[in-house]
Kinemage of the C-alpha trace (Angstrom):
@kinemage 1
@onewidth
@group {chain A} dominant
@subgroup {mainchain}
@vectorlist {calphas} color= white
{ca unk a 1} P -47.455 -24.865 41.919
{ca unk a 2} L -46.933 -22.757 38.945
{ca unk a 3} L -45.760 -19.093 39.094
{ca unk a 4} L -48.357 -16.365 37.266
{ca unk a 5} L -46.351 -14.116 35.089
{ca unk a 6} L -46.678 -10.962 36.122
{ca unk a 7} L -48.287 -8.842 32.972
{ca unk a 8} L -46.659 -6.164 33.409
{ca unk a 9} L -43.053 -7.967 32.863
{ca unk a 10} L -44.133 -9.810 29.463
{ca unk a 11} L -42.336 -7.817 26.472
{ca unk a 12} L -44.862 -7.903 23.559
{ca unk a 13} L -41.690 -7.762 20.688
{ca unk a 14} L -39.690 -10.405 22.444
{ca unk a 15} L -41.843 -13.008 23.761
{ca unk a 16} L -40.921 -15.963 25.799
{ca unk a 17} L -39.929 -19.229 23.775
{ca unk a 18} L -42.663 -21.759 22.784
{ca unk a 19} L -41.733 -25.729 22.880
{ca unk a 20} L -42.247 -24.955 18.665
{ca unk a 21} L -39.927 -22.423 18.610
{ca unk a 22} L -37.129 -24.315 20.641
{ca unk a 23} L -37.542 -26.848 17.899
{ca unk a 24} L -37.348 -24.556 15.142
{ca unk a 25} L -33.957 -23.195 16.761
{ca unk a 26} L -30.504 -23.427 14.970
{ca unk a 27} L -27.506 -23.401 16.389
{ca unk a 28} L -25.275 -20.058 15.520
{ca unk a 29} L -22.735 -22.111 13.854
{ca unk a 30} L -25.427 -22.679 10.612
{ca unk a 31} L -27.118 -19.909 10.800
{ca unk a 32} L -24.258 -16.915 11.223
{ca unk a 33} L -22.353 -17.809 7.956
{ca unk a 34} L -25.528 -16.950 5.915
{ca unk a 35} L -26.104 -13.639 7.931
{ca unk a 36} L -22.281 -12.285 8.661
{ca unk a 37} L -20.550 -14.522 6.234
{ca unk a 38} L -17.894 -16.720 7.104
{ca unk a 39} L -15.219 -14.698 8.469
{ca unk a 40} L -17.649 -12.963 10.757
{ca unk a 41} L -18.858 -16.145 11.857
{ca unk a 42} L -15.737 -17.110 12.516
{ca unk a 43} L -14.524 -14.232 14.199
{ca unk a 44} L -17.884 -14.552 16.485
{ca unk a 45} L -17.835 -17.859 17.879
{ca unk a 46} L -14.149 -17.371 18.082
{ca unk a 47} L -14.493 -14.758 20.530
{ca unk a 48} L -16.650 -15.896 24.141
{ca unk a 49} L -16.861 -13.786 27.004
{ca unk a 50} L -14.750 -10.900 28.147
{ca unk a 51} L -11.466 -9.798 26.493
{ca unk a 52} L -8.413 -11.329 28.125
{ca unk a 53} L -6.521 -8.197 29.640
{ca unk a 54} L -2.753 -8.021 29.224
{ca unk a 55} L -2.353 -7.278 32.483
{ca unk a 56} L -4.207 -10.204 34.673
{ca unk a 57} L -4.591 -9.519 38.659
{ca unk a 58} L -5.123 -11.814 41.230
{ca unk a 59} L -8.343 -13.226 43.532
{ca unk a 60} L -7.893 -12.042 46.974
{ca unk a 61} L -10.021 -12.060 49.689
{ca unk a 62} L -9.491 -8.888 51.960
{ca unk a 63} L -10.635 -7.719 55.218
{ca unk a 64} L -11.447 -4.069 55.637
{ca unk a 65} L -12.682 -2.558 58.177
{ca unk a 66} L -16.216 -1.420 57.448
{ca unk a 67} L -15.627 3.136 57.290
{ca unk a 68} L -12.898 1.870 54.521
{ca unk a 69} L -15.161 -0.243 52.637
{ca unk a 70} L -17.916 2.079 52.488
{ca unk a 71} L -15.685 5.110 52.011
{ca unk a 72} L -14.611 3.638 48.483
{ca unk a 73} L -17.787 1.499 48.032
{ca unk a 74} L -19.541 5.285 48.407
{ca unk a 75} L -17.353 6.516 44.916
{ca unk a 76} L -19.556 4.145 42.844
{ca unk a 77} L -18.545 1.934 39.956
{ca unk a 78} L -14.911 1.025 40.095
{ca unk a 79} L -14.474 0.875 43.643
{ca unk a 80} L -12.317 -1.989 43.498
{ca unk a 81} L -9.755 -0.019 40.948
{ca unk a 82} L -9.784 3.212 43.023
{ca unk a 83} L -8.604 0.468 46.662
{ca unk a 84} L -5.873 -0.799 43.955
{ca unk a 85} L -5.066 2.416 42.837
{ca unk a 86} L -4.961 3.524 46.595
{ca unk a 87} L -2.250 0.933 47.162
{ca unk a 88} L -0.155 1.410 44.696
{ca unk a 89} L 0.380 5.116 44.982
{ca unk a 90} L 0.902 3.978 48.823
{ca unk a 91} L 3.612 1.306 47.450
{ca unk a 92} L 5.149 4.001 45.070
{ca unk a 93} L 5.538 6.132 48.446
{ca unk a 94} L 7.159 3.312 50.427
{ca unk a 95} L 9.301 2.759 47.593
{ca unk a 96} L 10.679 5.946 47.490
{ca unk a 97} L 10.799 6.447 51.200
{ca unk a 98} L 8.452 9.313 51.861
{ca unk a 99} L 6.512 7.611 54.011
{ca unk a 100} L 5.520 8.749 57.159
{ca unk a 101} L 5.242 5.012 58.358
{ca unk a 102} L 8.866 3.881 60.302
């Protein structure tokens, strides 16, 4: 059974895609040269996705207990920077011996 769209989701300046208008459809690499020329064609389906960072980091999967989760999870956006950040100024410490850990 089909799913009613629900009118109030349907964006009048963007509508969805017709079976004509799929057919119509070029692909980017014919149509970009005539609107960016052909270095900015190039240059954008050269470039996919995200930026590749100089410095990469590795997958982990952690467990933390649940108050430490939250307790960063609670900062917002860029919780995941501010637990790496958290260990490395812990690691800086160790390094240098002023922990309180021994």
């Amino acid at each position: 059974m089909k799913r009613k769209t629900n009118p109030e989701l349907i964006d009048q300046e963007n509508p969805e895609w017709s079976r004509e208008d799929f057919q119509r459809a070029r692909p980017a690499a014919e149509v970009l040269p005539d609107l960016c020329g052909v270095q900015g064609a190039a240059k954008m389906l050269k470039s996919r996705g995200r930026p590749k960072s100089v410095v990469t980091k590795t997958h982990v999967n952690i467990r933390l207990d649940s108050d430490v989760l939250e307790a960063f999870k609670g900062r917002g956006r860029g919780w995941q920077t501010l637990i790496n950040r958290a260990l490395r100024e812990w690691l800086a410490e160790e390094k240098s011996g002023k922990s309180g850990a021994g």
